[in-house]
Structures are given as C-alpha cells and as structure tokens.
C-alpha positions as CSV (number, residue, x, y, z in Angstrom):
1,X,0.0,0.0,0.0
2,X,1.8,3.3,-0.7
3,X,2.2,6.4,1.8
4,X,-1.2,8.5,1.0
5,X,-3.0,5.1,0.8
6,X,-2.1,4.1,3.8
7,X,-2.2,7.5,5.4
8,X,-5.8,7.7,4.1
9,X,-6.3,3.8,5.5
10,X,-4.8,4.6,9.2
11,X,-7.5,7.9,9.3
12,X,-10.6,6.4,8.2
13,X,-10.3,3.9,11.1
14,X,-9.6,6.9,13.2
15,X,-12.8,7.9,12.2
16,X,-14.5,5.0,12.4
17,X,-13.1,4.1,16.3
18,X,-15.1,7.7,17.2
19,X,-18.1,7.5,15.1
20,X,-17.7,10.3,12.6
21,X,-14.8,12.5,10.6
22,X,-12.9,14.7,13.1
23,X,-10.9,17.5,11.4
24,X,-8.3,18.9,13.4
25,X,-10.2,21.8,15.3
26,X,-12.3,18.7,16.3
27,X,-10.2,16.5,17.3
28,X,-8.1,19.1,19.6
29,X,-11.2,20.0,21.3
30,X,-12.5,16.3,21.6
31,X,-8.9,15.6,23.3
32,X,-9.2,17.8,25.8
33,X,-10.7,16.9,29.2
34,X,-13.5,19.6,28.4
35,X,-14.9,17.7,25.3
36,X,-18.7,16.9,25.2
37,X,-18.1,13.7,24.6
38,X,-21.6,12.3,25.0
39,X,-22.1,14.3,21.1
40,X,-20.1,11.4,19.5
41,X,-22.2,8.8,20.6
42,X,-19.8,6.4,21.7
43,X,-20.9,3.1,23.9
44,X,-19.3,2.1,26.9
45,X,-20.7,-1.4,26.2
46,X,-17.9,-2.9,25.0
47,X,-16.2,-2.8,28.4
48,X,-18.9,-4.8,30.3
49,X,-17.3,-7.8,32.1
50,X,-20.0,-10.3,31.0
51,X,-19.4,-9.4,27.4
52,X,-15.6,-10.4,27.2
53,X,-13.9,-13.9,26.8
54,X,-10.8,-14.3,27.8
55,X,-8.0,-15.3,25.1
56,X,-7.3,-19.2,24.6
57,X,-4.3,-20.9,26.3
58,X,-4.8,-18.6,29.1
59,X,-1.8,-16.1,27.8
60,X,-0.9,-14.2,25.3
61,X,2.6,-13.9,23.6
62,X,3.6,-10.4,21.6
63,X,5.5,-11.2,18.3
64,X,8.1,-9.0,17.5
65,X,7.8,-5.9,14.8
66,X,4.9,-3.3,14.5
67,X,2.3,-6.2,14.6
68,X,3.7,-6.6,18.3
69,X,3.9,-3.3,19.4
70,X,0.1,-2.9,17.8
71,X,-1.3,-5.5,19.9
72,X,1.1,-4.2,23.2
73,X,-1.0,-0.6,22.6
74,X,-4.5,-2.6,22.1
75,X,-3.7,-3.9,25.3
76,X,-2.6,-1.5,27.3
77,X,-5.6,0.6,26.5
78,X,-8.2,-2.4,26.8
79,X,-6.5,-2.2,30.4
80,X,-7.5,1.8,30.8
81,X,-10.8,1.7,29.2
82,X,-12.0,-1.3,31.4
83,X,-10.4,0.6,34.5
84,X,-12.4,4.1,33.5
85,X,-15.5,2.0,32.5
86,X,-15.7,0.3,36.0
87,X,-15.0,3.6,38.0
88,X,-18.0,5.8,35.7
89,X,-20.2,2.4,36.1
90,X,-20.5,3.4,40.1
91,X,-18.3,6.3,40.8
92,X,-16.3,6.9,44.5
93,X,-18.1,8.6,47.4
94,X,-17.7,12.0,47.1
95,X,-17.1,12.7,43.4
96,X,-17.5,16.4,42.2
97,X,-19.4,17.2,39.3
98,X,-15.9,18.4,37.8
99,X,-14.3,15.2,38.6
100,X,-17.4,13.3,37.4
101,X,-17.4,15.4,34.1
102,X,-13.2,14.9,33.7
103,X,-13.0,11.2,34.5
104,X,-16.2,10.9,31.8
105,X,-14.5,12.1,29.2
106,X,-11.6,10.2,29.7
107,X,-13.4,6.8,29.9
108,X,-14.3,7.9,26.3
109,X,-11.2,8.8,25.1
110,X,-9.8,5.7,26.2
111,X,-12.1,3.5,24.4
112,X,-12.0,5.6,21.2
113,X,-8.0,4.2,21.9
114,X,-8.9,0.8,22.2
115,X,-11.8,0.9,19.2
116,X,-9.4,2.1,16.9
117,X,-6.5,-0.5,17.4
118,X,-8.8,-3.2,17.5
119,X,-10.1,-1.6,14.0
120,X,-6.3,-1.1,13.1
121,X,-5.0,-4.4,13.7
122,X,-6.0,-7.2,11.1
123,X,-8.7,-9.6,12.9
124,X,-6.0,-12.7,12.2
125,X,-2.9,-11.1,14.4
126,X,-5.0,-9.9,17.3
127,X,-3.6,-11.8,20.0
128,X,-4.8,-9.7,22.7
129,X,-8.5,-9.6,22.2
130,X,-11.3,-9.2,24.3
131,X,-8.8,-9.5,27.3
132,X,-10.0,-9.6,30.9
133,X,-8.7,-7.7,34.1
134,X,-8.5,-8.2,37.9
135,X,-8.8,-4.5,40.0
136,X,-9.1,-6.0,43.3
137,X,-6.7,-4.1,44.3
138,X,-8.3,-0.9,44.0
139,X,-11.2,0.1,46.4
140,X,-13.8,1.6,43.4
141,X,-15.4,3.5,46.4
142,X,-12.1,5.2,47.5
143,X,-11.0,9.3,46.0
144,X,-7.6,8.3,46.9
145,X,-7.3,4.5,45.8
146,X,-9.1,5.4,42.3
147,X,-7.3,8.4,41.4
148,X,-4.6,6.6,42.6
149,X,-4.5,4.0,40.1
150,X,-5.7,6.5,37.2
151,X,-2.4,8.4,37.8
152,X,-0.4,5.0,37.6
153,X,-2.5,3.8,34.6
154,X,-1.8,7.3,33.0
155,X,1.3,7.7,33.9
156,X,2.4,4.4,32.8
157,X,0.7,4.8,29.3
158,X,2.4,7.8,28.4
159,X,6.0,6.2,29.7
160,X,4.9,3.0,27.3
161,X,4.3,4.6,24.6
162,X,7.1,7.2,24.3
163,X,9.6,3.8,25.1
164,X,7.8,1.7,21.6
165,X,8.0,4.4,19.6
166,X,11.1,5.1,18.2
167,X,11.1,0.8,17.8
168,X,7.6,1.4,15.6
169,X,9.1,0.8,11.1
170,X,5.6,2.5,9.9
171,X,5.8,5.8,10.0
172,X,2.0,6.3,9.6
173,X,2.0,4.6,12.8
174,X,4.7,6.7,14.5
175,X,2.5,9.3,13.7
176,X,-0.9,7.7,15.4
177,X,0.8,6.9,18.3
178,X,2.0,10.6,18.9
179,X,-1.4,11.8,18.9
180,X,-2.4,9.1,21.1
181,X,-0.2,9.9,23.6
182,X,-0.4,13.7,23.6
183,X,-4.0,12.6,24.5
184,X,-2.6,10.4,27.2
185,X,0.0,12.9,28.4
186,X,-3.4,15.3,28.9
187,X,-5.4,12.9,31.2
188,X,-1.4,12.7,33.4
189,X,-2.0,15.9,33.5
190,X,-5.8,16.2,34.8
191,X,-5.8,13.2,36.9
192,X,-2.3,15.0,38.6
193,X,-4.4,18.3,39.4
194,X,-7.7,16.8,41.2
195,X,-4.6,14.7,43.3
196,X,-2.9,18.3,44.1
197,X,-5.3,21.1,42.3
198,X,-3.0,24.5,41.9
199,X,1.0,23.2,42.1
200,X,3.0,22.1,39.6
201,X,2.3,18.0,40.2
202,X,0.1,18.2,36.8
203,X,3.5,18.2,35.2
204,X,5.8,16.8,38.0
205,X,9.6,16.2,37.9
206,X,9.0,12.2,39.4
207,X,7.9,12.1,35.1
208,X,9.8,15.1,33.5
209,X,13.3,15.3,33.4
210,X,14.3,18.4,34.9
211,X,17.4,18.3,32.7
212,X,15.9,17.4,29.7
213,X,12.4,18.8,29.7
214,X,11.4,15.3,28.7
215,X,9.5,13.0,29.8
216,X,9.8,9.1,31.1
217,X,9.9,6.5,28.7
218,X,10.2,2.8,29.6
219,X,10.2,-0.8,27.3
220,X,7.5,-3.2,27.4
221,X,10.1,-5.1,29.4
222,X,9.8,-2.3,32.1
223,X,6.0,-1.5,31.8
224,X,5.1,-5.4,31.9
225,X,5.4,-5.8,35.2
226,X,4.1,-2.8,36.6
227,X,0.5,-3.8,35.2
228,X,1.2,-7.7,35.2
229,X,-1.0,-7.7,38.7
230,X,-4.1,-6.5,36.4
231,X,-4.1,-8.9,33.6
232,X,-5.6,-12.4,34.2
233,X,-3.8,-13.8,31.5
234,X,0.3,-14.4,31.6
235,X,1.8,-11.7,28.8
236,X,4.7,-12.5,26.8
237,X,6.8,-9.7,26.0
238,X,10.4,-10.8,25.1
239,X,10.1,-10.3,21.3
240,X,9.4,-7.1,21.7
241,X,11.9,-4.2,22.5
C-alpha cells in the first residue's frame, strides 16, 4: 500500500473508532478533558465484564515488529478503558461534578483508543483480544485508591508509549501513536491536578526530566510488570523491544 493510501487507511479507522470524521479543530477540542463527549455517541458497552472472553491458552505472547507493538497498545488501552468504565459504572463517594465530568471524558477517550487499534489491527494477528482484568486491588469506592490508580494507569501509558515508539518501522503509525499519547500525556495531567489542584504536580519532575524537559519512557520489558497484577492472563513480552 503506498504512503497516502495508507495515510488515508490509518485515518478512516480513526474515524470510524469515534463514530464520525474529526478535522483537526475537532479533534483538539475532543482531546481535551473539556470535550462533550456524549455528542459522539460512543458506547461504553464494549467494556462490560460479561461481554468479554478471555484469550485461549490462558496467555498471550507479543511477536516481534509493529504487529507486536500494535497489539502491546490494544492492550494497554483495553486495560485503561476497562479501568475508566468500571469507575463511571458506580463512581467513589464524594465525586465532584468536575471530577465526574473529567473522568467521563476520559473513559471515552480511552475506548476511542482501544476501538481504533482493534479496527487497526488485522482480525488474524490480534492476540490480545477481548482480554479480561482483575482491580481488586483498588477500592472503586475510595477518592484516593481510584485516582490513585488513574495516575499509575496514565502515567504508565504515556511512559509505554514514548519507550515503543522510536522501535515502531511505519511511519503512519509513529504518527498515530503521537497523537495518542499527547492525549494520554493530557489525562497525566488532569488526573495530577484533582490529586494536588494549583501546584505544579500536573507536570511533576517524578515524570519530566528536569534536565531534559522530557518526559519518562520505559520498554514493554519495564511497563510489563508494573501492570502484570491486572491482567488475568500471563503476557509475553520478550520479542518485543
């Protein structure tokens, strides 16, 4: 497939992950933790735990090249968009408005992430499909546990995906995975304020360099086991970077 067909590929299963053509005014907007979300009519169905199967063998094993590092994304973000669903499913005692409104539009964000790798990815070299997840670590009904373990998830997401990049061949997908995670480095960012509203923890230097300006980025062989605890499956990971 040549460059403009592909480019032209890669976007219309952007669109088709969020329902509908975003042009770039759009799609700034929609990124930010102020979008009306709701307007895109996006269904956080797809996250229900009855509706998922987990993957045969009881494992799943990432191959190496940009297939690999495809599926390590799809799973990473099945992991945030369950998280998000579950915590907007019921939210924690004394949830704001605000927070309700923020955390929202990040549940939605997150599964316009997963949609659109699951659409990206050719239905024979999804490995890490429909995958299943255990939070029992988290108390649900806990400020601090849940916002917590949305500044971990985030956190971690942005790390992961600065680490796979420069390993991605595609350059069409170099260039999806930067707008993912300027999305990703966003919901750091509001999940750090409602932890410390009004200091400088939304962009803290335990994730930015303070020499460089830049911030963390770690291998799957790093990231693995910080989320290993959540999956309910064993991962494979050493084909990968």
């Amino acid at each position: 497939m040549e460059n403009q067909e592909k480019v032209e590929h890669i976007s219309g299963l952007f669109n088709e992950a969020f329902g509908k053509p975003i042009n770039r005014k759009s799609f700034i907007k929609w990124t930010g933790v102020s979008a009306a979300v709701l307007g895109f009519g996006i269904s956080m169905n797809g996250c229900k735990s009855d509706d998922v199967v987990a993957p045969p063998n009881g494992g799943i094993t990432f191959v190496a090249g940009d297939i690999g590092i495809l599926n390590y994304a799809y799973a990473l973000e099945q992991l945030e968009a369950a998280f998000y669903a579950k915590v907007i499913n019921s939210f924690y005692t004394g949830a704001s408005a605000a927070e309700q409104s923020i955390i929202v539009d990040i549940a939605y964000h997150e599964q316009g992430h997963r949609d659109f790798f699951k659409a990206a990815i050719p239905a024979t070299s999804r490995i890490a499909d429909d995958l299943t997840f255990n939070f029992s670590t988290i108390d649900f009904t806990s400020r601090a546990s849940v916002l917590g373990a949305a500044k971990a998830f985030e956190d971690t997401g942005v790390s992961a995906y600065n680490g796979i990049a420069f390993h991605i061949n595609d350059v069409n997908y170099v260039a999806l995975a930067g707008k993912i995670v300027s999305v990703e480095a966003r919901h750091s960012s509001a999940i750090r304020e409602l932890l410390s509203p009004g200091t400088s923890n939304f962009a803290g230097n335990d994730i930015i360099s303070s020499s460089t300006g830049l911030e963390t980025a770690l291998l799957p062989s790093a990231v693995i086991p910080m989320i290993t605890q959540y999956f309910t499956v064993t991962i494979g990971h050493s084909a990968l970077p």
